[in-house]
VOPAGU-2260 file (C-alpha; in pm, 1 decimal, decimal comma):
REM VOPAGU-2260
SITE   aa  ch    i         X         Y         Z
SITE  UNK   A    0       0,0       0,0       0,0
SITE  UNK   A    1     129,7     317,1     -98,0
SITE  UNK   A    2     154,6     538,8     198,4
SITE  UNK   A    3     -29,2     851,7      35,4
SITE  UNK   A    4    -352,8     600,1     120,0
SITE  UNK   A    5    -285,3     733,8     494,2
SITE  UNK   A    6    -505,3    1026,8     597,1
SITE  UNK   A    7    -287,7    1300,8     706,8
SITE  UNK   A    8    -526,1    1477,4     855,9
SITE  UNK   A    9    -515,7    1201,1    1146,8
SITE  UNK   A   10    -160,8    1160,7    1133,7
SITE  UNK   A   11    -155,3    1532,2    1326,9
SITE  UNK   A   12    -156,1    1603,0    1698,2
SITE  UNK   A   13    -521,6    1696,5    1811,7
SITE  UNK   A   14    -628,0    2052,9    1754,5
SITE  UNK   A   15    -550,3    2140,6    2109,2
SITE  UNK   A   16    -530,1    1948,5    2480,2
SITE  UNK   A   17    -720,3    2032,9    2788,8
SITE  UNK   A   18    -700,4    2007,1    3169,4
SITE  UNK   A   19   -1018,4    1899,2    3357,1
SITE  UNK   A   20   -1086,6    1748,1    3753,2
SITE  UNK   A   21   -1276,9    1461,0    3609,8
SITE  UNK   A   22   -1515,0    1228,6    3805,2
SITE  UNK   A   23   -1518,5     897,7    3825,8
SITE  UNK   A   24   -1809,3     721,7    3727,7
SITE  UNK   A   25   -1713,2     362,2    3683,2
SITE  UNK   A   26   -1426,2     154,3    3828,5
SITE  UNK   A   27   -1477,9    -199,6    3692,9
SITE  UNK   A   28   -1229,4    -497,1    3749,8
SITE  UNK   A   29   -1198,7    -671,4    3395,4
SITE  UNK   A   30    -960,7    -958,9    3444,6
SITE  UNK   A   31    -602,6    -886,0    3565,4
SITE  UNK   A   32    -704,7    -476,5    3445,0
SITE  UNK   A   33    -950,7    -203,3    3555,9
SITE  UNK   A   34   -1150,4     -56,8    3299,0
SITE  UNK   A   35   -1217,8     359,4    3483,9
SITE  UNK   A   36   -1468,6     548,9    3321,2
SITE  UNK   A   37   -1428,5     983,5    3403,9
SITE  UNK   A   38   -1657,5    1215,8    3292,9
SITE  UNK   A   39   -1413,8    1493,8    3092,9
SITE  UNK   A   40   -1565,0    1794,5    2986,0
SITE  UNK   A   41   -1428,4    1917,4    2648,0
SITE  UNK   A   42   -1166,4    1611,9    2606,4
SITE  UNK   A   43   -1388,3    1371,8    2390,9
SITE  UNK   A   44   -1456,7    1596,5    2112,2
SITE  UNK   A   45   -1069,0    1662,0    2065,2
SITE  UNK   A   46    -970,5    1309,7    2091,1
SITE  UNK   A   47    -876,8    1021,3    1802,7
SITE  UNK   A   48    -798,2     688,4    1867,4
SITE  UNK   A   49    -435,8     653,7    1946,4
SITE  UNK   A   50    -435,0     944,0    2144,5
SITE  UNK   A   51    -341,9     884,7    2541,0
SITE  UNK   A   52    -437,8    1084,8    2870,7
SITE  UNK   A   53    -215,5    1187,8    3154,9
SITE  UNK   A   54    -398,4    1144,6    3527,1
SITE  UNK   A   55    -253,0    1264,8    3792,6
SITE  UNK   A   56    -202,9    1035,9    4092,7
SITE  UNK   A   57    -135,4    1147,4    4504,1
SITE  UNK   A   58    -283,8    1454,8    4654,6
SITE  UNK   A   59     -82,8    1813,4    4626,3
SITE  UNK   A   60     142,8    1679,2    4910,7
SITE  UNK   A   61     181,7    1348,5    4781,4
SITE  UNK   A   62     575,5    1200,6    4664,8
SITE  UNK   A   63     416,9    1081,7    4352,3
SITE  UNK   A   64     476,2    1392,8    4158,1
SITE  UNK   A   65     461,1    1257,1    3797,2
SITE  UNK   A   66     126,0    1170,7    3593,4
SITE  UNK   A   67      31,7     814,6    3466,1
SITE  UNK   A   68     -66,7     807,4    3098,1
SITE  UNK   A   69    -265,1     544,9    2921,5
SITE  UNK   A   70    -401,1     507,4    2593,8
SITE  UNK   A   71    -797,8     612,8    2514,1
SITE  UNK   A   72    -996,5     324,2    2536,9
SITE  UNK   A   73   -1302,9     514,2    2410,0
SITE  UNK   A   74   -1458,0     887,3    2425,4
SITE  UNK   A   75   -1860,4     962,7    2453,8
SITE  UNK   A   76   -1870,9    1325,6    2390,6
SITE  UNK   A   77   -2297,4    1278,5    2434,3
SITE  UNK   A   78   -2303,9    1016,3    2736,1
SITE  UNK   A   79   -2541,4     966,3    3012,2
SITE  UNK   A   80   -2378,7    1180,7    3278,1
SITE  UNK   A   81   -2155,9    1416,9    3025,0
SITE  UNK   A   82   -1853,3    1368,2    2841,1
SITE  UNK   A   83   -1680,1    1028,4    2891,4
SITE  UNK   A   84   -1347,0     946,0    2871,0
SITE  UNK   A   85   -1253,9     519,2    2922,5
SITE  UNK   A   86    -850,2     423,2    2999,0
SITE  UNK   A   87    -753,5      56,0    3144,4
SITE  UNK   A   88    -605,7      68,3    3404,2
SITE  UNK   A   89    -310,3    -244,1    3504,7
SITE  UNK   A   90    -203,3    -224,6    3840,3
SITE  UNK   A   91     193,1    -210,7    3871,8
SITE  UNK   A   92     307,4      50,6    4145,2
SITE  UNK   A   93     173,2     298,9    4377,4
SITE  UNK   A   94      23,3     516,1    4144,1
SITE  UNK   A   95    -165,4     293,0    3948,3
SITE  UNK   A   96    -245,4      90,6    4277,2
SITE  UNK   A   97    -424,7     445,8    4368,5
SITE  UNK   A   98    -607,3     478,6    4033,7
SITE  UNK   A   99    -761,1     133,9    4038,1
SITE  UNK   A  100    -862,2     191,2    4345,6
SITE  UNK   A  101   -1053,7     535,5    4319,8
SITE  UNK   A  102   -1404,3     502,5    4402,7
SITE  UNK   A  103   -1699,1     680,4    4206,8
SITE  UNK   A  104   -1762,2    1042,2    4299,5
SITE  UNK   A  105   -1379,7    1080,4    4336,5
SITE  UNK   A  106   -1220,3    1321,4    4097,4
SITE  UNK   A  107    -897,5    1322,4    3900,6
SITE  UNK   A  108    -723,0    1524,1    3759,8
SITE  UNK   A  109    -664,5    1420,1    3350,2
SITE  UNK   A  110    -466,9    1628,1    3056,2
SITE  UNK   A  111    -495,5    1515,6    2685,6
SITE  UNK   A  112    -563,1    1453,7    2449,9
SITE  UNK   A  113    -178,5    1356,0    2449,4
SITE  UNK   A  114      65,7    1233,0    2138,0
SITE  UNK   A  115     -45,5    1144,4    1772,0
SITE  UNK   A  116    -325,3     906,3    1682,7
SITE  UNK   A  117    -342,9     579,7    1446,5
SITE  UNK   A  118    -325,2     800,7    1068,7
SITE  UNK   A  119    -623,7     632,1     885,9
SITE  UNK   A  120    -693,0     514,3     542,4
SITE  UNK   A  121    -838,8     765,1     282,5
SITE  UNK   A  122    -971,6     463,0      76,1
SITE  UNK   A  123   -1146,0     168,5     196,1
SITE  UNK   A  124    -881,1    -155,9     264,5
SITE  UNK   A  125    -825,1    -455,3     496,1
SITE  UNK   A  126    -656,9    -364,8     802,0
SITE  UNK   A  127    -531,2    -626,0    1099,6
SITE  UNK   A  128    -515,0    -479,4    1422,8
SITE  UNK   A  129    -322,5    -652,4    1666,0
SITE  UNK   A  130    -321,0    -581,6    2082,8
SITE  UNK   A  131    -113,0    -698,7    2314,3
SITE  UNK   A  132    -268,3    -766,1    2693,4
SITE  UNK   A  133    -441,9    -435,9    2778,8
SITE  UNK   A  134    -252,9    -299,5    2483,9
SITE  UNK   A  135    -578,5    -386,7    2294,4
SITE  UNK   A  136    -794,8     -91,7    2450,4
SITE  UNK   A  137    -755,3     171,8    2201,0
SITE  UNK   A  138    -769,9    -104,5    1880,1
SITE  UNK   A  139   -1172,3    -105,0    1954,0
SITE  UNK   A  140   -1258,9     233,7    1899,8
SITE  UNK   A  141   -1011,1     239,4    1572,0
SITE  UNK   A  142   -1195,9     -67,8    1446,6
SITE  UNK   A  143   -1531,3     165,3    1447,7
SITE  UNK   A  144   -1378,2     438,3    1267,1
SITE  UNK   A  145   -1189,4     178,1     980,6
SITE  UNK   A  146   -1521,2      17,3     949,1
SITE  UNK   A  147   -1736,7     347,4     933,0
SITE  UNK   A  148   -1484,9     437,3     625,6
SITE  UNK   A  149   -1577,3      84,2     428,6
SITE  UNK   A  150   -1248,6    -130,3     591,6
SITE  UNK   A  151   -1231,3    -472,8     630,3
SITE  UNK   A  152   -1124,9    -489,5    1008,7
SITE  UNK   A  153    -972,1    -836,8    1118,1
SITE  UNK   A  154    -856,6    -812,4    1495,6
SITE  UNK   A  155    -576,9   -1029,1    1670,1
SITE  UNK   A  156    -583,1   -1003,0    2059,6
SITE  UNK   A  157    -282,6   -1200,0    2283,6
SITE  UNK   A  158    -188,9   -1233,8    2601,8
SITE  UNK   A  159      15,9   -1451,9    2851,2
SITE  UNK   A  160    -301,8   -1618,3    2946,3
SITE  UNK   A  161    -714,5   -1577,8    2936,9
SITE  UNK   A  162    -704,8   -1333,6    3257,8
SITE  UNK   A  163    -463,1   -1139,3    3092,1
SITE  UNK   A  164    -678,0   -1044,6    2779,8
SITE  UNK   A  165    -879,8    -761,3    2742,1
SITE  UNK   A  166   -1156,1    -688,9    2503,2
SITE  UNK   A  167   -1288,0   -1036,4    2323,1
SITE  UNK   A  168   -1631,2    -983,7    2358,0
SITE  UNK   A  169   -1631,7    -574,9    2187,6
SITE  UNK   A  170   -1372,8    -686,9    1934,4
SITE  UNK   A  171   -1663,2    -957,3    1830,7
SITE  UNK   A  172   -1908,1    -682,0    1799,4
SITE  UNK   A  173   -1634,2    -426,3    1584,6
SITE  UNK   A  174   -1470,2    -606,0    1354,4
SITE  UNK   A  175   -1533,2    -912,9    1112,5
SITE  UNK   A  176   -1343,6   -1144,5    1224,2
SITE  UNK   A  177   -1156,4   -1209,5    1544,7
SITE  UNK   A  178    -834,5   -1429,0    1621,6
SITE  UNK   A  179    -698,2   -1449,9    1997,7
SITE  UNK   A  180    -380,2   -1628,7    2119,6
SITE  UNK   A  181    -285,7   -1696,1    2450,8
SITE  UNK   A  182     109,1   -1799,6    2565,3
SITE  UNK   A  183     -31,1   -2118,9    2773,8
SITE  UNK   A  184    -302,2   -2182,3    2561,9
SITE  UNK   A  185    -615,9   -2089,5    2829,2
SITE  UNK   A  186    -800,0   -1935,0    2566,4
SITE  UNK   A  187    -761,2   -1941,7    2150,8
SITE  UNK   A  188    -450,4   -2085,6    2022,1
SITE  UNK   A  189    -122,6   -2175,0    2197,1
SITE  UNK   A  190     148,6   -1905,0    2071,9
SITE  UNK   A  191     201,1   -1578,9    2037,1
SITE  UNK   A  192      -8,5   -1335,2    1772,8
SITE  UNK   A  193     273,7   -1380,7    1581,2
SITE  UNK   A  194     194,5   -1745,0    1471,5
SITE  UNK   A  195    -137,2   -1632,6    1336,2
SITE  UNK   A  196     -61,5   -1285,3    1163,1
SITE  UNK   A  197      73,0   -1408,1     856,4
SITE  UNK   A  198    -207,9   -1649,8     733,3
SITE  UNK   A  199    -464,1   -1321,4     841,3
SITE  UNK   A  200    -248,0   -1083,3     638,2
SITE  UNK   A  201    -224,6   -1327,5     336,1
SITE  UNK   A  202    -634,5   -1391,3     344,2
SITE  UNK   A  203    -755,7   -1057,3     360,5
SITE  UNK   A  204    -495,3    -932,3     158,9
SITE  UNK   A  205    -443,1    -623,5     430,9
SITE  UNK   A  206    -262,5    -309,9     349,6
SITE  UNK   A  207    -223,1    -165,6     692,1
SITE  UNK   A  208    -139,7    -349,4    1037,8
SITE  UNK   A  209    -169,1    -181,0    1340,7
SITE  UNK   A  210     -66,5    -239,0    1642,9
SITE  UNK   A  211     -31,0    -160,5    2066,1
SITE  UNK   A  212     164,2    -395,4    2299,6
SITE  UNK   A  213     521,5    -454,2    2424,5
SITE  UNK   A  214     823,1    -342,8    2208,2
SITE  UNK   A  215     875,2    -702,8    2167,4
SITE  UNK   A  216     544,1    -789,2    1981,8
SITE  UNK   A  217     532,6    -436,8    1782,0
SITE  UNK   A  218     865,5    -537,7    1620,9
SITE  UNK   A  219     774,4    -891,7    1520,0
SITE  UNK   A  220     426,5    -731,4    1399,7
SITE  UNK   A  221     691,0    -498,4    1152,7
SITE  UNK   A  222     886,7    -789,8    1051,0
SITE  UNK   A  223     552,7    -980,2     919,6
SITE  UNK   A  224     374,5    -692,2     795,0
SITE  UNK   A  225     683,7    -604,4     538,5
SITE  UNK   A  226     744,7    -967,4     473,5
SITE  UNK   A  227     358,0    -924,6     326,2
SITE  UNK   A  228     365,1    -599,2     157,1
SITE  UNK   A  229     186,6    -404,5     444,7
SITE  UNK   A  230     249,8     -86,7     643,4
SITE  UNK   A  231     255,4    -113,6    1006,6
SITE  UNK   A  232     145,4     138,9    1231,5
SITE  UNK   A  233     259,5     117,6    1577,6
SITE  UNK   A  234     166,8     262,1    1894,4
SITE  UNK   A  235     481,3     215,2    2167,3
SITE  UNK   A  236     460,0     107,7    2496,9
SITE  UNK   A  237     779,7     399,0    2600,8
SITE  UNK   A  238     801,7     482,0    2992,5
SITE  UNK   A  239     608,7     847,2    2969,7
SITE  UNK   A  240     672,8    1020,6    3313,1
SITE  UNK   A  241     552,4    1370,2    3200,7
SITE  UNK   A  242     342,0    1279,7    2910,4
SITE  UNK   A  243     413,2    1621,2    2739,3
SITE  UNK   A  244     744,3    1628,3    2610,0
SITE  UNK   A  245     931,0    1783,8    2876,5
SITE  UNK   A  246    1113,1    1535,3    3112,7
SITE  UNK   A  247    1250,1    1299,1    2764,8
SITE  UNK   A  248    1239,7     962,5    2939,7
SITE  UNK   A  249    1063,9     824,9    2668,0
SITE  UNK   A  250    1270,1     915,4    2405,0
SITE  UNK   A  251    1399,6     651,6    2093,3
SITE  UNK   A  252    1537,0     587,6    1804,0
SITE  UNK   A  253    1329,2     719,0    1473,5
SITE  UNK   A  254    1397,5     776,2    1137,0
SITE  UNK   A  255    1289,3    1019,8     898,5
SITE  UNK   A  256    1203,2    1113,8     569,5
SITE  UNK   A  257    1559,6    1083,7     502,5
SITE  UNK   A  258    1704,2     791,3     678,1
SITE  UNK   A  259    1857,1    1025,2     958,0
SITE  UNK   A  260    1807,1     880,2    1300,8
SITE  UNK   A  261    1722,2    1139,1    1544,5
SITE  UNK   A  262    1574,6    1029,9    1891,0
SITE  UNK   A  263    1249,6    1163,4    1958,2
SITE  UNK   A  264    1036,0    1227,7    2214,0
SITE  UNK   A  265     785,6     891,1    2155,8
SITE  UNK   A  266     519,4    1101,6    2376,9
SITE  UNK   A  267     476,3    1404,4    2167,1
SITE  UNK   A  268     650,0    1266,6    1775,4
SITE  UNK   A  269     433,6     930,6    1854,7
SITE  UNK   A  270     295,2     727,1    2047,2
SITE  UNK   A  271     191,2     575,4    1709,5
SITE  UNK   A  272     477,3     539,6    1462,7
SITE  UNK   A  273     564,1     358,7    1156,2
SITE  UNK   A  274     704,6      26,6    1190,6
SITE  UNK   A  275     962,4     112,2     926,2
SITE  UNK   A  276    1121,5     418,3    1081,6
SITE  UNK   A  277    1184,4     266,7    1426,4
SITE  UNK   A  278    1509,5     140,0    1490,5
SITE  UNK   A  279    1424,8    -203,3    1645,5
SITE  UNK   A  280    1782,3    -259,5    1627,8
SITE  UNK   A  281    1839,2       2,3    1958,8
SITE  UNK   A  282    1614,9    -216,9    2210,6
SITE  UNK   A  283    1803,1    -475,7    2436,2
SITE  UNK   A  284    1715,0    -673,3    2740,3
SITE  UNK   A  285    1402,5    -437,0    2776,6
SITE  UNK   A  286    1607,2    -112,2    2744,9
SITE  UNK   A  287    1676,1     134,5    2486,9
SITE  UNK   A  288    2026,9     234,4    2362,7
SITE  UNK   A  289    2161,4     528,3    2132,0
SITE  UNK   A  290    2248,2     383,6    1844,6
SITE  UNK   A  291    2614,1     534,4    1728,1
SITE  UNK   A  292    2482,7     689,9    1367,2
SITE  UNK   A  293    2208,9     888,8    1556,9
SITE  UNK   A  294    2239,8    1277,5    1583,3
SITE  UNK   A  295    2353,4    1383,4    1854,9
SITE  UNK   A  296    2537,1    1054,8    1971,2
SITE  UNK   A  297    2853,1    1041,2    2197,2
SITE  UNK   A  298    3124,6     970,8    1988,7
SITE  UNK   A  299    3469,9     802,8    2046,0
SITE  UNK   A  300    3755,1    1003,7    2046,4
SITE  UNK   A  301    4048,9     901,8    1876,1
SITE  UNK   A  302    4371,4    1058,5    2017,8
């Protein structure tokens, strides 16, 4: 697929970012993950999928001075109590231990929409989007809008095991066909997604992959989609400790237009990038290096 087939227009940072003290109206346990529901006034409207939130966790003499970002499940800018904002929510720390356990009535405090969203066909074509554990939650929403612009939508959804997936049942009801692999087997087929890909890629003849889930899976979800003639788009799962640009913890290895290697700020320049211009080559053992021909790069110094 020719890349001009990408909508620019979605490609581009929303047209502008808010601050709100939401309230929570829903705190459901899904699995291993919470799925928190926080009415957002003026943040659904500016939102696409791809796009991520930043919610602020500990009170204003709290240690936990940096926000937690995750990835918009869905927006209602017309719900029941005002306008909704959905994130899932996996427990690993203190902060997130807080957020899964807010109650409703509480009130957060959220910023986005944050980063660049999935870029979108301008013509109708078969697209495989592929989530990793709660990775999944933004794929559903993106599945809508494909669909709504004539796509063939084919979602893959893995995890370590059946606990550890999220979304089965609404990828059922979004897309038109469904594939879901688990690494013991619990649920689906025995593997990783990226035993099935290739066979779903090959049958619908897709032009664009996308994909959210460890660095790991995103790279082998590259790898396939060239092999098959596709485009990948993928959104990274980077450490984001400010979630708007400032404090560069999240920064890696990107090329651009011209093969230059720069590293960029995967917060604000992504989260969703194409597979082709990351350097997969720069992540080891779970961390990120510099590679050596990227601007900016210590050099050796011969003497």
């Amino acid at each position: 697929m020719s890349t001009g087939s990408i909508g620019a227009e979605a490609a581009r940072p929303g047209a502008g970012v808010v601050q709100v003290e939401a309230e929570v109206i829903a705190n459901q346990r899904v699995g291993a993950y919470h799925h928190l529901t926080v009415v957002a006034p003026g943040l659904p409207e500016l939102a696409r999928p791809g796009h991520f939130v930043a919610l602020a966790v500990g009170g204003t003499h709290s240690s936990m001075l940096l926000r937690r970002s995750f990835s918009i499940h869905r927006v209602s800018p017309r719900g029941t109590y005002g306008p909704t904002v959905e994130v899932v929510v996996a427990a690993h720390g203190p902060g997130t231990e807080e957020l899964v356990g807010l109650p409703v009535g509480a009130h957060v405090n959220v910023v986005g929409p944050l980063g660049r969203p999935f870029p979108v066909p301008s013509t109708p074509v078969a697209c495989v989007l592929v989530g990793g554990g709660y990775g999944s939650a933004p794929l559903f929403w993106l599945a809508e809008v494909l669909r709504e612009r004539g796509c063939h939508v084919e979602v893959v959804l893995g995890a370590a095991s059946t606990d550890r997936l999220f979304g089965v049942v609404q990828a059922r009801r979004v897309a038109d066909g469904v594939s879901v692999t688990t690494d013991d087997g619990s649920a689906g087929t025995k593997g990783w997604v990226s035993d099935v890909l290739p066979e779903i890629i090959t049958r619908t003849g897709a032009s664009v992959v996308y994909g959210c889930g460890p660095m790991g899976m995103l790279r082998s979800l590259h790898e396939i989609a060239q092999e098959h003639g596709a485009v990948a788009q993928v959104a990274v799962e980077e450490a984001m400790a400010c979630g708007i640009g400032i404090c560069m913890t999240c920064v890696m290895p990107v090329r651009d237009d011209d093969g230059v290697t720069s590293m960029v700020r995967s917060c604000v320049e992504g989260p969703v990038f194409r597979g082709d211009r990351v350097r997969w080559d720069a992540f080891v053992d779970g961390r990120c290096l510099v590679p050596s021909d990227a601007v900016g790069a210590p050099q050796e110094v011969v003497r």
